[in-house]
C-alpha positions in Angstrom: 89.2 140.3 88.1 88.9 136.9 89.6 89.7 133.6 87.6 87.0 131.8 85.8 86.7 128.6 84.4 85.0 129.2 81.1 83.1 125.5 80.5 81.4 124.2 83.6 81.3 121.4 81.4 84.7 120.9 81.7 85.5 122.0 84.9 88.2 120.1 86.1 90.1 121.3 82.8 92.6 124.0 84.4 93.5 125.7 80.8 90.5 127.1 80.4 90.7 129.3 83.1 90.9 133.0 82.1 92.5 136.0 84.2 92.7 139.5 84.0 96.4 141.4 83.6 96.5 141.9 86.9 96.8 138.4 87.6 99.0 138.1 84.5 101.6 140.9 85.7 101.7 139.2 89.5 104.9 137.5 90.3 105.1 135.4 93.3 104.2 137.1 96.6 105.4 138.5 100.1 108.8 136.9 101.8 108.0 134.0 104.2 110.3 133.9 107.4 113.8 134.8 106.2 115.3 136.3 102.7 113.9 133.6 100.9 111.1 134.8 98.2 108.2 132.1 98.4 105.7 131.1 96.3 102.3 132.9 97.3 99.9 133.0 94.4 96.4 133.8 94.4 93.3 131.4 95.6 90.8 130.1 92.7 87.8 132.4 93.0 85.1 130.7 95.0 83.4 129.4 91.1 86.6 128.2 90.5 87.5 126.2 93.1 84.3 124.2 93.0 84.2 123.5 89.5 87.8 122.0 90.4 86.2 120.3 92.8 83.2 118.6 90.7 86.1 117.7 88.1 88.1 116.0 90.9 85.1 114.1 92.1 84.0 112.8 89.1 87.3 111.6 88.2 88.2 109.8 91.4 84.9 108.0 91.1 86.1 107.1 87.7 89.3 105.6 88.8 88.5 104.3 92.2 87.8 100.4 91.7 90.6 97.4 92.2 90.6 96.7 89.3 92.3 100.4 88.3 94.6 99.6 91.2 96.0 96.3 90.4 96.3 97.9 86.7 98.8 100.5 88.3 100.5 98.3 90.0 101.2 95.8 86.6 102.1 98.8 84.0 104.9 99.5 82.7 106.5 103.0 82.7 105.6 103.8 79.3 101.9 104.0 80.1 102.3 105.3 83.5 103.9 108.4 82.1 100.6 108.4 79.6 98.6 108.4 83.0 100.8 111.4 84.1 101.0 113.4 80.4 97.1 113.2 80.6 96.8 114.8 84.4 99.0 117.7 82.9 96.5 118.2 80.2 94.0 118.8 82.9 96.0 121.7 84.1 96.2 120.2 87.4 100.3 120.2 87.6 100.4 123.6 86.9 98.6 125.0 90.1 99.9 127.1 92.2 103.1 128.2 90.0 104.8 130.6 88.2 103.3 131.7 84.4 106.4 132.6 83.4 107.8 128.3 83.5 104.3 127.1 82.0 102.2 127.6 85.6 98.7 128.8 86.1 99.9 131.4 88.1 97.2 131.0 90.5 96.6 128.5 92.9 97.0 127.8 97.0 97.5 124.7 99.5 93.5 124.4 99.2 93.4 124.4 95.6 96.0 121.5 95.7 94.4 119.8 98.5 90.9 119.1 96.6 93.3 117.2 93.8 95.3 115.3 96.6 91.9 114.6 98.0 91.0 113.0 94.8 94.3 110.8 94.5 93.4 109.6 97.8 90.0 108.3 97.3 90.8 106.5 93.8 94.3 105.5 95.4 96.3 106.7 92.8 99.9 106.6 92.6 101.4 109.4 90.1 103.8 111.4 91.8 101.9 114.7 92.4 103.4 114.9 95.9 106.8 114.0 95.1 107.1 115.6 91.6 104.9 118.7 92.0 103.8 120.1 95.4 108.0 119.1 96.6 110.1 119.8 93.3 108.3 121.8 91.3 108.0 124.2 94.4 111.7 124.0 95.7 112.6 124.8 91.7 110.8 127.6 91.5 112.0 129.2 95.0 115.8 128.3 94.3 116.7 127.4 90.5 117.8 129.6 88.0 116.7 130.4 84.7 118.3 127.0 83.6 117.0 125.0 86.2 113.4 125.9 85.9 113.6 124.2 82.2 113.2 121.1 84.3 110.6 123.0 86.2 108.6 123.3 82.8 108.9 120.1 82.1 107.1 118.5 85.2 104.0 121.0 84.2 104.1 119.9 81.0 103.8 116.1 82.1 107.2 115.2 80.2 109.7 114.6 83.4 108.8 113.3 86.9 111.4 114.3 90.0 111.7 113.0 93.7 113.3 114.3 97.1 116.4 112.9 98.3 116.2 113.9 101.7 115.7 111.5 104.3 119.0 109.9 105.7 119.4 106.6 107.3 120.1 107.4 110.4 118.1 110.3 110.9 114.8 109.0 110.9 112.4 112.0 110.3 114.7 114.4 111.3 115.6 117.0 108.8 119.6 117.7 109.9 122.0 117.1 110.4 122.9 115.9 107.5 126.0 113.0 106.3 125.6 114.1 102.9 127.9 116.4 101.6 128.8 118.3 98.5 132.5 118.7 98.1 133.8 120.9 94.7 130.9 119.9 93.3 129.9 115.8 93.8 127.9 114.5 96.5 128.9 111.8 98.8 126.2 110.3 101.3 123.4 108.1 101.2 119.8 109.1 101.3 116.5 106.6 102.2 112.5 106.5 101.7 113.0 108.6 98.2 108.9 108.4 97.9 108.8 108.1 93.8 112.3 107.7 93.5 112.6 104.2 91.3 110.9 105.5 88.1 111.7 109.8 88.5 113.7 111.2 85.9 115.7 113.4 88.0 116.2 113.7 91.6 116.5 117.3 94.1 119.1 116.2 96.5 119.6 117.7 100.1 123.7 118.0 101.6 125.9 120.4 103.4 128.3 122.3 101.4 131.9 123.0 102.4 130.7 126.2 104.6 128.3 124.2 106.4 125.2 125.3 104.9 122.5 123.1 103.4 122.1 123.1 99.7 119.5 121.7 97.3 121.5 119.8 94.2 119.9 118.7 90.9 121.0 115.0 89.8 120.1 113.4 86.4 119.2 109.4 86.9 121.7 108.6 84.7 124.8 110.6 86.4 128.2 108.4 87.3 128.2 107.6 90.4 124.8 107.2 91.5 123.2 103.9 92.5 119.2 103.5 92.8 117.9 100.9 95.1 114.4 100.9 93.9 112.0 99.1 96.2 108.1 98.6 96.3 106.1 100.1 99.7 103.5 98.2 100.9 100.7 100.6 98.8 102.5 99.7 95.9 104.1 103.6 95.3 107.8 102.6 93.4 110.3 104.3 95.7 114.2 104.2 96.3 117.2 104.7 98.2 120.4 106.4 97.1 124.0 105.9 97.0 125.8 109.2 96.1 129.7 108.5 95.0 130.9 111.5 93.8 127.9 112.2 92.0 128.8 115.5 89.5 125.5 117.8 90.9 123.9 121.5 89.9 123.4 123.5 93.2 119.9 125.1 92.9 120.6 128.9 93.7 123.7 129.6 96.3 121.6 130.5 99.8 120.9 128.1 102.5 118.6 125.9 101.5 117.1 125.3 105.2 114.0 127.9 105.0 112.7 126.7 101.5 112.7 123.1 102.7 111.1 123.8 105.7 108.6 125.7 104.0 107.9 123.4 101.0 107.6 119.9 103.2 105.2 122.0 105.4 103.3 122.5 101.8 103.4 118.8 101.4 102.1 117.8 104.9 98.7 120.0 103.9 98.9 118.0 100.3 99.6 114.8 102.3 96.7 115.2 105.0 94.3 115.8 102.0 95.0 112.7 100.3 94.4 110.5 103.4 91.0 112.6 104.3 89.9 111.2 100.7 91.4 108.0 101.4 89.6 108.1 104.8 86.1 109.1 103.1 86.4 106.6 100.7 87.0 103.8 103.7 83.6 105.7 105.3 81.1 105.2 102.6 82.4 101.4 102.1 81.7 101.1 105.2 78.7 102.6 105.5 77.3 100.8 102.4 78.6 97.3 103.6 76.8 97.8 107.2 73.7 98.6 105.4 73.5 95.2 103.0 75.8 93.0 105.7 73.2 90.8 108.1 73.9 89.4 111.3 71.6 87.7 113.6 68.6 88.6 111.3 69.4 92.2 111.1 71.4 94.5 108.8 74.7 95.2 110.5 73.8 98.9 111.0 70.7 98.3 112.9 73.0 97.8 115.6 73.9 101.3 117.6 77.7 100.4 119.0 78.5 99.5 115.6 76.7 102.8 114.3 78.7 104.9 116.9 81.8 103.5 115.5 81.0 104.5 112.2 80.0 108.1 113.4 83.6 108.6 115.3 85.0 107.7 111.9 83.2 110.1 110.4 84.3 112.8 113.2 87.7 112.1 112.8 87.2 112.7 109.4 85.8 116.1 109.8 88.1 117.1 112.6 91.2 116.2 110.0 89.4 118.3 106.8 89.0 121.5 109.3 93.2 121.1 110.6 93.9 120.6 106.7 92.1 124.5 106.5 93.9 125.8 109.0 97.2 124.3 107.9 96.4 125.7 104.3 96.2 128.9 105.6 99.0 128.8 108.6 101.5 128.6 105.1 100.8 132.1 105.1 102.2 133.4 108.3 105.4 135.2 108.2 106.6 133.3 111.4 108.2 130.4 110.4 107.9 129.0 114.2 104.0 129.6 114.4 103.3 127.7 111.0 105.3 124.9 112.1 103.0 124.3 115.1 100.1 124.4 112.6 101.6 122.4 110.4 102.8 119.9 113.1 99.3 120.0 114.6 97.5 119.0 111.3 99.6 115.8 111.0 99.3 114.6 114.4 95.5 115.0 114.2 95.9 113.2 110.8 97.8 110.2 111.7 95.4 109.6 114.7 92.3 109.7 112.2 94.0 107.4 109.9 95.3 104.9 112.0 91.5 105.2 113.4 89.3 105.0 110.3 91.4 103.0 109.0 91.8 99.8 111.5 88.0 100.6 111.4 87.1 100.0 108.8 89.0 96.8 107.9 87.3 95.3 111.4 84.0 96.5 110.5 84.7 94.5 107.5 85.9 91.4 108.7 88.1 88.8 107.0 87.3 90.9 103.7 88.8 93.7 104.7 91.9 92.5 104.7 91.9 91.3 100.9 93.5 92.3 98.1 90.3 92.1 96.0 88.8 95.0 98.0 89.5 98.0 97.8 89.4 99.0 101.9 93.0 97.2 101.8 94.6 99.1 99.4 93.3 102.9 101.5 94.4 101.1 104.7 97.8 100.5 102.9 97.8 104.1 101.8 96.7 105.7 104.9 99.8 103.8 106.6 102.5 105.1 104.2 100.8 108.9 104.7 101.3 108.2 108.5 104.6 107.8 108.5 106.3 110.1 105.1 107.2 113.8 106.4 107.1 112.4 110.1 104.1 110.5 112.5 102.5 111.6 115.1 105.4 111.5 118.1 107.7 113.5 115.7 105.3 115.9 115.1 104.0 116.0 118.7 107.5 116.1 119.9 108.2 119.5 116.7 105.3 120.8 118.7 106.7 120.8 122.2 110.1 122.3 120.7 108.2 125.6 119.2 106.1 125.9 122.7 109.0 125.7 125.4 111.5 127.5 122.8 
């Protein structure tokens, strides 16, 4: 029996999907790469997946205006966790995870994508990338029993969590690490914590004593631990850390390595999906300002090199949404090396289209463009900080060569 949303009229409400005991006996799916038991959970039926889809789009319209954005970026956190309670009323944090910690049990990379296309094109800044398609996913692979209580939590909209991976001098490598857990308390520093200024607990990477890379749980308010909280230029609150000893709960005892290599190649199909609606919102601005702009006596669009430049936008658009397929479904190859090339792939492709739609579009613009009273700005803004999280294009070109000539 397939899932079924039972209200078209409420489409985009998640809890009212209804599944058979089949779906409600399946536990999380076939190994991926190593010993490490990943998360593979059953697509939306077809029905489904558009009604999630007609929900998304009629809430990003909602929410897309500047005058939403400049809202976000004067709350306080009170009423940003409101924002964040009411998104897990929707069902939408519980996609793609486990039934038994609150989850829909059902859900893949293209379910989540049509919601992180939707933060994209309303440029919205709850932490569904940090909190749910990173955390969320890395707590149910590797916490206990104990540790999924703060797994629960996140679904139910009552906690918020970030990734403390990045490392100052590493750039966007992943290893190896300065950060290390000795008898139990972390020493190191970690940078770019996307979310990090206002989470309530944070999922920090280190090496262990044996040399192998853990995954360690740290409330905000533990000894020891200083948050630099800073603003990026789309407004997204993030941090760095300083880790002094910091008392820490390891998340399972394995190496840590496969899971996070796994998850942040989740999070580059979540990522690319929220700058492709980021990029199609910068498109139909631009396609409606050309239209009712004149120059010379004419409508800007009357003009065909302008008009070309507005159709390679849209191709890199397309060429991004079909590499965002293909890296949905490349998360379910059991070679580790042949979905990193996918993966790596998708967000090279991506950071080209975005760094191309989106200079576009603010030249096609003008001088308005550039403005904080329109909204073009604030997707360019967005479309840079997607370029560069997780890695831009030379990384990921470079990750590409490795696999190839290995």
């Amino acid at each position: 029996m397939g899932h079924r949303i039972s209200d078209a009229s409420c489409g985009n409400d998640l809890w009212r999907i209804e599944r058979g005991d089949a779906q409600h006996n399946r536990q999380g799916g076939p190994r991926a790469g190593g010993s490490l038991k990943m998360l593979k959970l059953e697509a939306f039926a077809p029905d489904d997946a558009r009604l999630l889809q007609e929900g998304v789009d009629r809430w990003a319209a909602d929410a897309a205006s500047v005058e939403h954005i400049h809202d976000a970026l004067r709350e306080d956190v009170d009423h940003a966790r409101a924002k964040w309670r009411a998104l897990a009323e929707l069902g939408w944090l519980a996609i793609g995870l486990p039934e038994e910690v609150g989850g829909l049990g059902a859900g893949d990379a293209k379910d989540i994508a049509i919601i992180s296309a939707g933060f994209g094109r309303s440029v919205r800044n709850e932490p569904l990338l940090s909190a749910v398609v990173i955390c969320a996913r890395l707590l149910a692979i590797l916490g206990d029993e104990s540790q999924k209580a703060e797994l629960a939590a996140i679904i139910a909209g009552n906690r918020t969590a970030a990734f403390a991976h990045t490392e100052p001098e590493l750039g966007f490598a992943s290893g190896p690490l300065r950060t290390r857990c000795s008898h139990g308390a972390l020493h190191g520093s970690k940078s770019f914590v996307l979310d990090g200024a206002d989470a309530d607990f944070f999922l920090v990477s280190a090496m262990d004593d044996d040399g192998a890379m853990g995954i360690y749980l740290v409330q905000r308010d533990a000894p020891g631990l200083e948050i630099v909280p800073f603003q990026m230029i789309d407004g997204r609150r993030s941090a760095d850390l300083r880790l002094s000893g910091v008392e820490a709960l390891r998340l399972g005892s394995q190496d840590a390595r496969e899971a996070i290599d796994y998850v942040l190649d989740f999070a580059i199909v979540a990522l690319a999906a929220d700058a492709a609606g980021a990029m199609a919102g910068i498109i139909e601005l631009t396609k409606e300002y050309m239209a009712s702009r004149h120059q010379f006596g004419k409508p800007l669009n009357a003009f065909q090199v302008l008009r070309h430049r507005l159709v390679d936008m849209y191709v890199h658009l397309e060429e991004t949404k079909a590499m965002i397929d293909m890296g949905a479904t490349a998360l379910a190859l059991p070679d580790p090396a042949e979905r990193s090339v996918a993966i790596a792939a998708l967000k090279v492709q991506m950071c080209r289209a975005a760094r191309f739609v989106g200079q576009q579009g603010v030249q096609l613009h003008g001088g308005m463009g550039m403005t904080d009273e329109y909204i073009v700005s604030h997707y360019f803004k967005r479309l840079m900080v997607l370029e560069a999280f997780l890695g831009n294009a030379d990384f990921h070109l470079r990750r590409v060569e490795r696999a190839i000539t290995r």
